[in-house]
C-alpha positions in Angstrom: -206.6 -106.3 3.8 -205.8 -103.5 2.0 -206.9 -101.2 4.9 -204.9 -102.9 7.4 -201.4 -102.5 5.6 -202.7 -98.8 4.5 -203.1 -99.1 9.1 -199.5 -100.2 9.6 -197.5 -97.8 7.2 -199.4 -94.8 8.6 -198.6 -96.1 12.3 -195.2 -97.3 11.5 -193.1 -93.5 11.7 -194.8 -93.0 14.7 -193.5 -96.1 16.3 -190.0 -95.7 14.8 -190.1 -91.6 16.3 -191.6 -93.0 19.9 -188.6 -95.4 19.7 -186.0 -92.5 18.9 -187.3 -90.9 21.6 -187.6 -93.7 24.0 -183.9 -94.3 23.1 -182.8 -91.1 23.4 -184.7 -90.9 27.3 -182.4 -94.3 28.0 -178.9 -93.0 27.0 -179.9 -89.8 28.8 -181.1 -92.0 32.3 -177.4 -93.8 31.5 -175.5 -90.5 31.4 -177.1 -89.2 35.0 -177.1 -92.4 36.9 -173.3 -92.5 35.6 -172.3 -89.3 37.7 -170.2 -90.0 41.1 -172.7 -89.0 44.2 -171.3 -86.0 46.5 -171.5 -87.0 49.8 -173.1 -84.5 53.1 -170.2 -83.5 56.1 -171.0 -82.2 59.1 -171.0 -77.9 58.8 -168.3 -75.9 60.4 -167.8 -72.4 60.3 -164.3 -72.7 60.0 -164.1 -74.4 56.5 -165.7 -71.3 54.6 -163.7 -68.9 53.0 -164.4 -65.3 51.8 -162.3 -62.6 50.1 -159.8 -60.5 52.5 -161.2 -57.9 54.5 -164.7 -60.0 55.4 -166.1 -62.2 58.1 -168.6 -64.8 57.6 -171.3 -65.9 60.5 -174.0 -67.7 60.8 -176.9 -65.5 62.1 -179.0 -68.2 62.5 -179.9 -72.0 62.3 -183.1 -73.2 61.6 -185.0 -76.8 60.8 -185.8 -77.3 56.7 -184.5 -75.3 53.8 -184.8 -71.2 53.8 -185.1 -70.0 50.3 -185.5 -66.6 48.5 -185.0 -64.1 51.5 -185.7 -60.5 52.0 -186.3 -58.1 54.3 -189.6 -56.6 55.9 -190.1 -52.9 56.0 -189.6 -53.7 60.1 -186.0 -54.4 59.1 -186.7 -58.2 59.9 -185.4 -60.8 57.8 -187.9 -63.5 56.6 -187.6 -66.9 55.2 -189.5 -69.3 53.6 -188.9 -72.4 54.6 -190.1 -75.0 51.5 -190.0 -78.3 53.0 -191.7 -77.6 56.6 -194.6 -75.5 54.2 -193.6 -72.3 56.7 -192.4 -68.7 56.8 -190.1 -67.5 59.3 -188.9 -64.6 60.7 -185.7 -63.7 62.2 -185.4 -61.1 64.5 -182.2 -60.4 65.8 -179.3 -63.3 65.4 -180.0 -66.9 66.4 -183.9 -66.0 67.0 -185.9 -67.7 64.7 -190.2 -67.3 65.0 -192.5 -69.5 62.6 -195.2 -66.7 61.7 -196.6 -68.2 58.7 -197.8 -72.1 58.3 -199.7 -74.7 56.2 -198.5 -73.8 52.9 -197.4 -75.8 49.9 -193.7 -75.3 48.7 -193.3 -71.6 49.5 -189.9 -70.4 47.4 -190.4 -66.1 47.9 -191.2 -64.3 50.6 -191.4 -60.4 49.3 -192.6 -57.2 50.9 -194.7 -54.0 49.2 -195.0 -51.9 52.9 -196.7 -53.7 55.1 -198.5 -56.6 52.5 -196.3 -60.0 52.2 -196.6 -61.5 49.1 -196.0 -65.6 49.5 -194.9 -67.0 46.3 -196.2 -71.0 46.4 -195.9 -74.3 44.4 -199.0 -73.6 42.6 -199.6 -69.6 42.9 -198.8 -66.6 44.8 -201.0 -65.3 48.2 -201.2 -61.6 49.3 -201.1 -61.2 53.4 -202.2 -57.9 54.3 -200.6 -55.9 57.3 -198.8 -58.6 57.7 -196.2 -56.8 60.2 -197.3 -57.0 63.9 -195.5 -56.7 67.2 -194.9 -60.3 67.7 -194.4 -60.9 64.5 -197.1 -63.3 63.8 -198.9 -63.1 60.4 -202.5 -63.3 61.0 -205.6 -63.0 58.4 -206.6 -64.8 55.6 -204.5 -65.0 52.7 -205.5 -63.7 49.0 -204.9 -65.5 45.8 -203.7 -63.3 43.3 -203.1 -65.7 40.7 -202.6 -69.6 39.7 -199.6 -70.5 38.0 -198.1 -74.7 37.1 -197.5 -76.9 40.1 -194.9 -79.1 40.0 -192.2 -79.9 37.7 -189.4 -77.4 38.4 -191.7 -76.6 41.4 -190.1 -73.5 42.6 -192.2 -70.2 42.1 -190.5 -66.6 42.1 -191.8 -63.5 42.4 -190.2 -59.8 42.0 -191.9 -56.2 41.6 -190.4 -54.3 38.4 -189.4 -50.7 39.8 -192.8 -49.6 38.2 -194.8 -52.0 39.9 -195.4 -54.8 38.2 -195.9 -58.6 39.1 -192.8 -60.6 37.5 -192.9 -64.9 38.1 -190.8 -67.2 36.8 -191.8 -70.7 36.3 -189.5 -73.5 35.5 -189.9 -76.3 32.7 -191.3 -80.0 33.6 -188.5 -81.5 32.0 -184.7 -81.4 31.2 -185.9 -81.2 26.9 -189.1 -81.0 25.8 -191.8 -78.9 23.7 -194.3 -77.7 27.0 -197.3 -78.0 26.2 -198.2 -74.6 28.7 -196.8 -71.4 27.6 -196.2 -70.2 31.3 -193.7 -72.9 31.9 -189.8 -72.3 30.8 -190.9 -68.2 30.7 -191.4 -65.5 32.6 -194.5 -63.8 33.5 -195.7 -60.0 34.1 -199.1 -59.1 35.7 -200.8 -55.8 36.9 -200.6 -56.0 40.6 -203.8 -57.2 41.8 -202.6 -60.4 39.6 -204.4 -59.8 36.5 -203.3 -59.0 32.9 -201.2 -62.4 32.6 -198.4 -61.9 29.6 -196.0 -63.9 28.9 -193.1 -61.6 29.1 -189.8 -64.1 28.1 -189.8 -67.7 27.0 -187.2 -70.0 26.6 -185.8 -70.2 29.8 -185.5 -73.3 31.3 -185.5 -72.2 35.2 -184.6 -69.1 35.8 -185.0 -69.4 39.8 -183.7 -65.9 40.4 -183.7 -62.5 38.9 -183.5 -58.6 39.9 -183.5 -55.0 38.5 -180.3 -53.6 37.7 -180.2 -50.4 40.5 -178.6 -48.1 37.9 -179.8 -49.4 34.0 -183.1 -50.5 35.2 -182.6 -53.6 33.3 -183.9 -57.2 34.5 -180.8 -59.9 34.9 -182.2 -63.4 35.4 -180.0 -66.5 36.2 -180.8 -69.9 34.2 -180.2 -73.3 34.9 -178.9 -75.2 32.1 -180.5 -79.6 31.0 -178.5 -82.3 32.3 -177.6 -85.2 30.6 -175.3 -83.6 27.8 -172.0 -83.9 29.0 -169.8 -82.1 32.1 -169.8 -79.0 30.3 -172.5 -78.6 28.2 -174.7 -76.3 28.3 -173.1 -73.5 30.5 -175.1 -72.2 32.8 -176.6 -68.2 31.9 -176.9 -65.0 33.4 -179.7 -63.4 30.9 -180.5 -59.6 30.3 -184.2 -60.4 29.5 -186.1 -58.0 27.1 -189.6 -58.0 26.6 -191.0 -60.8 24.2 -187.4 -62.4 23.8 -186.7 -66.2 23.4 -183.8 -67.2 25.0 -183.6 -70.6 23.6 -184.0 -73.5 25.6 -184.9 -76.3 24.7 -182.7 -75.9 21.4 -180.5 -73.9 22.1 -177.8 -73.4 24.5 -174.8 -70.8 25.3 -173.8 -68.2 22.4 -177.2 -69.0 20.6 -175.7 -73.0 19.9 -178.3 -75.7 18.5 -178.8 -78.5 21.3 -179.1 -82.1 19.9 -181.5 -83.0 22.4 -183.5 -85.9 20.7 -186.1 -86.4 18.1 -188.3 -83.1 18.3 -185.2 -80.7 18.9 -186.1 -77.6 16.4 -183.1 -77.3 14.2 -182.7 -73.5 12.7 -184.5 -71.9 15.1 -181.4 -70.1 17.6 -180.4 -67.1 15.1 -183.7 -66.2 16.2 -182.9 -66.2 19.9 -180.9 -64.2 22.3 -177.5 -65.0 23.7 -177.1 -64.9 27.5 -175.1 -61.7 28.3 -172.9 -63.8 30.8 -171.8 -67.6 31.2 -170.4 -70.1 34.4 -169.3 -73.0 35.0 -172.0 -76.2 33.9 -174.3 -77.6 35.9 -173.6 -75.2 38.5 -176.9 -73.9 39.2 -177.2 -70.8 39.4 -180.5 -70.2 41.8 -180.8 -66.3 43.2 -179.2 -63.3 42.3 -179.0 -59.5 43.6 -177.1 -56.4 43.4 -175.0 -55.0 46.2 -176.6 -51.8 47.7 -175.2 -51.4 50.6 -172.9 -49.0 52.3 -170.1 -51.2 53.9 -168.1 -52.6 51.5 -165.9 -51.1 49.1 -167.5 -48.6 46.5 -166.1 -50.7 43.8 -168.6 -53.3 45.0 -171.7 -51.3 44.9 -174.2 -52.3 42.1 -172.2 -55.5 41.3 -174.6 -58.7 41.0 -174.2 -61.5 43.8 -175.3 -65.2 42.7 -176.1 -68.6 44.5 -175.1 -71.4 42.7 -176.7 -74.1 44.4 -174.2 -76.6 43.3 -174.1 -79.8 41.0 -174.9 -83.4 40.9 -174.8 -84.3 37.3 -171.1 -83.6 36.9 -168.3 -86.0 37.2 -166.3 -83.0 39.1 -168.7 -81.3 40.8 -169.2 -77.1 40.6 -170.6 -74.6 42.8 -171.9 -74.7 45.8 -170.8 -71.1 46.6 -171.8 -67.3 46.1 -170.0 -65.6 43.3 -169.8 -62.1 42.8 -170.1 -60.7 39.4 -168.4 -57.9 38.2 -170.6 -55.2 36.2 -169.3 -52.1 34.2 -171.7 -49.9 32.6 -174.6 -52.5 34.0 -173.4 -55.4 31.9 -171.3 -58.5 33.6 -167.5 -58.2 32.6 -166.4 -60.6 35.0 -166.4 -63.0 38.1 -164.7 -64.0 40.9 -165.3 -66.4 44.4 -167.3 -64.4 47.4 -168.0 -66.8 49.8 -167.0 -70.8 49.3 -166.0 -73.5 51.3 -169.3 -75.6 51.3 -167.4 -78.5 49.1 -164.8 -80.0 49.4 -163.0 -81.9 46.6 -160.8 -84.2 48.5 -163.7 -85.7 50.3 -166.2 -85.1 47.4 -168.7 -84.0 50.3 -170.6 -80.8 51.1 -171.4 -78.5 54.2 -174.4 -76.5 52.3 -175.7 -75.4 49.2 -176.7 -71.6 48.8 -179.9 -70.1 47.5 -179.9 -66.5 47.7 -177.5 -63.6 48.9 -179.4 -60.4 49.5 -177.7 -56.7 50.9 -178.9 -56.0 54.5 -180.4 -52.6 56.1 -177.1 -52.8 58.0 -175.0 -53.3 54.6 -173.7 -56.7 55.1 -174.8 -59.6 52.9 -177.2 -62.0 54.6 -177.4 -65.7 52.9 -179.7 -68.6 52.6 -178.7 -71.8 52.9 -181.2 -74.9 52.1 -179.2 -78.1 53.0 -178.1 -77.2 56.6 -180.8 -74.5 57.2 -178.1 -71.8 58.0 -178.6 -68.2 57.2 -175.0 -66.6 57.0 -174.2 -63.0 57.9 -171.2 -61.6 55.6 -169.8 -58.4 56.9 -166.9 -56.1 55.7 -163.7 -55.2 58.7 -161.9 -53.6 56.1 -161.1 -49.8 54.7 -163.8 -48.2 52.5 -163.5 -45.1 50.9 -166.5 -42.7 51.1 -168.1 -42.4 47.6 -167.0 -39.0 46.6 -164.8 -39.2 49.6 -161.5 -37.4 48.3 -160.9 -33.9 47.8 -157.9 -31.6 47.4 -156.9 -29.5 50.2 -154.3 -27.4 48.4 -152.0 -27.7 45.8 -150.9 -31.7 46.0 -152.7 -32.5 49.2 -155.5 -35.0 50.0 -157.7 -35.2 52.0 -159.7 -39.2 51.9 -162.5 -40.0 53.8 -164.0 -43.5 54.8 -164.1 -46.3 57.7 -161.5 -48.2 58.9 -158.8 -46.3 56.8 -156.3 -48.0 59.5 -155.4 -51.5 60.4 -154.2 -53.3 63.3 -151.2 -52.0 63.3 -152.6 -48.3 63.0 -151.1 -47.8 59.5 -152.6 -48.0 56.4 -150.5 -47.1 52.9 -151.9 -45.0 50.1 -151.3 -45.4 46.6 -151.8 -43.6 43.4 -151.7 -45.2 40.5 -149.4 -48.0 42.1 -146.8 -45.3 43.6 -146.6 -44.4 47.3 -147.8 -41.5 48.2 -146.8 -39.1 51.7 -149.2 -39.6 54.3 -149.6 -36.2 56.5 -152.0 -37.5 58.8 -154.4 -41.1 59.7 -157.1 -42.0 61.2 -160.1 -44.7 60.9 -162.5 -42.3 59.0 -159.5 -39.5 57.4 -156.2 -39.7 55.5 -154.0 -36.8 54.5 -152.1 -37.4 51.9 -149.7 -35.5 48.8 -149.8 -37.3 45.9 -146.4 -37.4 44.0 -145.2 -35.5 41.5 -146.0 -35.8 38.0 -149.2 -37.9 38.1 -151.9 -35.8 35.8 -155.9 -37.0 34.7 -157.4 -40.1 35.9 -155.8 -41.3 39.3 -156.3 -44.6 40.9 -155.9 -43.6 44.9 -155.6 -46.8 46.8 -156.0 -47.4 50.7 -154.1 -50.4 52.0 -154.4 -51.8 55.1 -153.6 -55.3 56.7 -156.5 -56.6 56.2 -158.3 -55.4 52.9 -158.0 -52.3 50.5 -160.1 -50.0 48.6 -159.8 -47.7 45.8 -161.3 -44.9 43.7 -160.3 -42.4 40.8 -159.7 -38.7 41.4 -159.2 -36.6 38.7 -156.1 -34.2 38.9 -155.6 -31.7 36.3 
């Protein structure tokens, strides 16, 4: 007798935390199935929008849901295409050829020469001279490593400017304590796949990072739990650092403690690190990239692009667009809309949701979009200054150099520092120009034309 009550007061905390949490999972399950749904629309080109000065296209349409894209050392862009289990390639615009097949859940698709690396549910597979004339990968592939299946199920994969194999795998949960140490973190290995670390934890899903191309440092996106509320947590653009914790479960935003049930771990976020850079909740942001290219404006050269897949666990829905964000001195200062359109808040429906924007060998931007299988081509019509592109002629005269430096009407009106400057001569790719009296040091010289403008600082002394 004894024994059997000594039985029931060691089982009873047990059965009163397994209620907490059992709780806790119901008022959760409440709070998601209260959302409104967002319903699908039929796509048209027509309803997307970008910033002045830029055309949007659709370079090609495919069956099933491209992912993380990139280009081949062939200049070919490849997808993977998750749902069908294939890898395509894409030639030239509105060509699309299945060259890979058979595989479970591939996410990345990323080149090192002539090797394509195949990031899967469960792993990552090395092709080697994988680029033929037709296109078509043949060989056996290699398994390089074995990494969680399922859960957040999708794998990616980036080389670290020395070389290194980075993956990211996501969490099995919205809140928990994992039980594996490679979920919620990110991963570094010696190329051939060995020499596992666990380079970051605490991050829930971070479906997309990249090397800054000046600082060198690794910016990784993060998707935010549901379940908490419309605006809770923001979603995070991280600076990750080797051996950092960046929180999740318990912590969310500027290093804020997450009541997230039972076995949330109070005290423990003074110990984390902060996201460098916040949106909009629920957003999800999924791939990000830095602008390389040379066609648009110099001002947008090394600034980050993001995906943000889009919501469904918010009364008013966010996303569903690519953002660009703003860097000075390699860290995020700001944001602003780079190509939207895909919702529509009057109908509460949607046209696509975007992955991944990557910088072309031709400089445009090319996109992936998994709910309409669209890959969209962005490309800038309007004036871009040449990088170095203005020098002094004599005494107060300019000379600027660049593309399209003229619009329609075959003007275009320089600036500096907001006053209007005499033009002596135009063209597309040269402006002459004095600048006015009086202005010394930094000077902001702008090109305005009617469809765009562009700007850069001289120095006059």
């Amino acid at each position: 007798m004894v024994s059997r009550i000594r039985n029931q007061r060691r089982f009873k905390p047990v059965y009163i935390e397994s209620m907490r949490m059992l709780m806790t999972a119901m008022i959760f399950v409440a709070a998601v199935q209260a959302q409104p749904g967002v319903g699908e629309r039929p796509f048209r080109l027509e309803q997307l929008r970008t910033q002045p000065g830029y055309q949007v296209s659709v370079f090609a349409g495919m069956n099933g849901n491209p992912r993380m894209i990139a280009f081949g050392p062939n200049g070919v862009l490849y997808a993977p295409v998750r749902g069908l289990g294939t890898v395509v390639a894409i030639p030239r615009e509105n060509e699309v050829v299945t060259v890979l097949s058979g595989l479970q859940g591939p996410h990345t698709v990323l080149f090192r020469g002539n090797d394509l690396y195949v990031m899967v549910n469960d792993g990552l597979l090395l092709y080697r001279n994988a680029v033929s004339s037709d296109l078509i990968v043949r060989g056996a592939p290699e398994r390089l490593l074995t990494v969680p299946a399922g859960g957040h199920d999708t794998r990616t994969l980036g080389f670290s400017p020395d070389g290194k194999l980075f993956v990211t795998v996501g969490s099995s949960c919205n809140f928990c304590i994992e039980s594996d140490e490679r979920r919620a973190a990110m991963m570094r290995y010696e190329p051939d796949g060995s020499g596992q670390t666990v380079y970051a934890r605490g991050l829930r899903n971070s479906v997309g990072f990249a090397w800054h191309p000046v600082t060198g440092e690794l910016w990784a996106t993060d998707n935010g739990g549901d379940g908490l509320g419309d605006d809770v947590p923001p979603e995070e653009i991280n600076i990750i650092d080797a051996g950092a914790d960046y929180g999740w479960p318990d912590c969310a935003g500027d290093r804020r403690e997450v009541d997230w049930g039972p076995a949330a771990r109070r005290g423990r976020c003074a110990a984390t690190k902060a996201p460098e850079f916040t949106t909009v909740a629920h957003s999800a942001p999924l791939g990000i990239s830095f602008y390389t290219g040379d066609q648009f404006p110099a001002s947008f050269v090394n600034d980050g692009l993001v995906a943000l897949h889009g919501s469904w666990n918010r009364n008013e829905p966010s996303g569903a667009k690519v953002i660009r964000v703003r860097a000075t001195g390699g860290r995020p200062v700001g944001e602003e809309d780079f190509l939207w359109g895909f919702y529509d808040p009057a109908t509460r429906t949607r046209s696509g949701r975007p992955v991944h924007a990557i910088t072309g060998p031709d400089g445009a931007v090319y996109i992936s979009d998994d709910s309409y299988g669209n890959i969209f081509r962005v490309a800038y019509t309007g004036p871009r200054i040449t990088p170095g592109g203005i020098v002094r002629n004599s005494g107060r005269i300019y000379e600027l150099y660049g593309r399209n430096l003229v619009g329609s009407s075959r003007e275009s009106v320089i600036l500096c520092n907001g006053l209007a400057a005499t033009t002596l001569y135009t063209s597309p790719d040269q402006v002459n120009f004095v600048v006015p009296d009086g202005l010394t040091g930094d000077v902001t010289v702008s090109v305005k034309t009617d469809k765009a403008a562009d700007e850069s600082v001289i120095r006059i002394d």
